[in-house]
C-alpha positions as CSV (number, residue, x, y, z in Angstrom):
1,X,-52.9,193.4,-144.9
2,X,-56.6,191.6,-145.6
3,X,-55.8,188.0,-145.5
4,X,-52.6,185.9,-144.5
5,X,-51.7,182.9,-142.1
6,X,-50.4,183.3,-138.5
7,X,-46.8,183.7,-140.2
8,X,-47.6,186.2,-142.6
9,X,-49.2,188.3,-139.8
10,X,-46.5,188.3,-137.2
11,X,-43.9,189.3,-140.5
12,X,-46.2,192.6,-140.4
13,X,-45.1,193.0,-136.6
14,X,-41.8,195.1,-135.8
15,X,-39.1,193.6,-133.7
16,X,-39.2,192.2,-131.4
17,X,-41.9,189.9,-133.4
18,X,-44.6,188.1,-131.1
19,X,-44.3,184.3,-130.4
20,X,-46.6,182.1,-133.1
21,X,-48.7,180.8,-130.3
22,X,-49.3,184.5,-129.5
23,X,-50.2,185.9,-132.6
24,X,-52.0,182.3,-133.2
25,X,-54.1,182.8,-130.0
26,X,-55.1,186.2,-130.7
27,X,-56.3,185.4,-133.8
28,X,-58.6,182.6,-132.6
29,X,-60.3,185.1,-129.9
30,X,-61.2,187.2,-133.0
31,X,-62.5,184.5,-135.0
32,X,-64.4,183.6,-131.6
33,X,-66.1,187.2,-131.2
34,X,-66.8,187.4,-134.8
35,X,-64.2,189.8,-136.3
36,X,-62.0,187.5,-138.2
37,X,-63.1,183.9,-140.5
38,X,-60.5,181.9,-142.1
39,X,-60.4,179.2,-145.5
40,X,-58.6,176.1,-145.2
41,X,-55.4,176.2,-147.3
42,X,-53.2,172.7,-147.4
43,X,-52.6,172.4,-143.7
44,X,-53.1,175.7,-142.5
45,X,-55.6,178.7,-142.4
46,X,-55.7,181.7,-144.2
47,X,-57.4,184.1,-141.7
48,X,-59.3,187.0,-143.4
49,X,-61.0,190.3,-141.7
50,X,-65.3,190.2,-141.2
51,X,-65.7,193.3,-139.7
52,X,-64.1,196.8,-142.1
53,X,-61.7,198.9,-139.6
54,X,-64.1,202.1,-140.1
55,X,-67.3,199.7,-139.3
56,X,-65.6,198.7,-136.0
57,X,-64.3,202.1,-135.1
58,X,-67.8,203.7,-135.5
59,X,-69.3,200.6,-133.0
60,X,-66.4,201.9,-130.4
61,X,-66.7,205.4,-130.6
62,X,-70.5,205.0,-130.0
63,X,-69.6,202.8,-126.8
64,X,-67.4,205.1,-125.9
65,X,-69.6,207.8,-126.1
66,X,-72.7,206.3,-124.9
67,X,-70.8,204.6,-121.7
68,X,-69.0,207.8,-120.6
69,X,-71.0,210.8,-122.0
70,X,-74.4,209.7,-121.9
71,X,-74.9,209.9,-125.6
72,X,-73.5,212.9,-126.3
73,X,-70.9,213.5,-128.2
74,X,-71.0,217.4,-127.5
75,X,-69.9,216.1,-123.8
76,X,-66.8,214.0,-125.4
77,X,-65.8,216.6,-127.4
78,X,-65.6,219.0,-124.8
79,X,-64.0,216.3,-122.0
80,X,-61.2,216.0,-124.7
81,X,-60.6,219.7,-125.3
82,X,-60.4,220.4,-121.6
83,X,-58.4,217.3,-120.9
84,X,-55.9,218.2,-123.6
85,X,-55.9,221.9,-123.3
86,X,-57.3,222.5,-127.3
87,X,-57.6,225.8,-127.8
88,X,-60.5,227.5,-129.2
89,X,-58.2,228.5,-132.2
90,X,-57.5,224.3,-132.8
91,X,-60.6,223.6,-132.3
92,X,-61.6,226.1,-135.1
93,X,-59.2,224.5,-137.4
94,X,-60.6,220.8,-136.6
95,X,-64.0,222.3,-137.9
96,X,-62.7,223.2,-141.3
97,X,-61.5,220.3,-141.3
98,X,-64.1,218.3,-141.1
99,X,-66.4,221.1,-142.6
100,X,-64.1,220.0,-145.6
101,X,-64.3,216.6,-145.3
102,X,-68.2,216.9,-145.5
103,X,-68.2,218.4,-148.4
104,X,-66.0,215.9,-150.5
105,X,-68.2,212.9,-149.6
């Protein structure tokens, strides 16, 4: 959404919608760790993203990597193909995937 008040972000939510001092709360842990900064407007804030969604995911994946696989992301990848039955034929097909993706960038 990029920017909005605590209103404007619980009108995003489906219903049931979140209480105001919920949404309101959550937002100020986020401005408290870093992830979210606001600007005065009137009597209110307009609270605005610091952090880009693929910036943060990268930061998680890597903890989540380096906490449970030691580093290795050859470890994770075959934890989750195990775990989730992947076949060798899937995992084949996520490969051209992201053989293909590789080559657009």
């Amino acid at each position: 959404m990029g920017e909005g008040n605590v209103a404007s972000i619980i009108e995003e939510f489906p219903e049931p919608k979140p209480a105001y001092n919920t949404v309101s709360t959550i937002v100020r842990i986020l401005e408290s760790k870093d992830f979210v900064d606001y600007r005065k407007e009137g009597r209110g804030h307009i609270y605005f993203p610091k952090v880009k969604k693929t910036e943060y995911s990268n930061q998680s994946i890597n903890k989540l990597v380096d906490g449970y696989f030691q580093g290795s992301f050859k470890s994770m990848v075959s934890f989750f193909m195990k775990k989730n039955e992947i076949s060798i034929s899937e995992m084949e097909a996520i490969m051209k995937e992201v053989n293909k993706e590789d080559k657009t960038e």
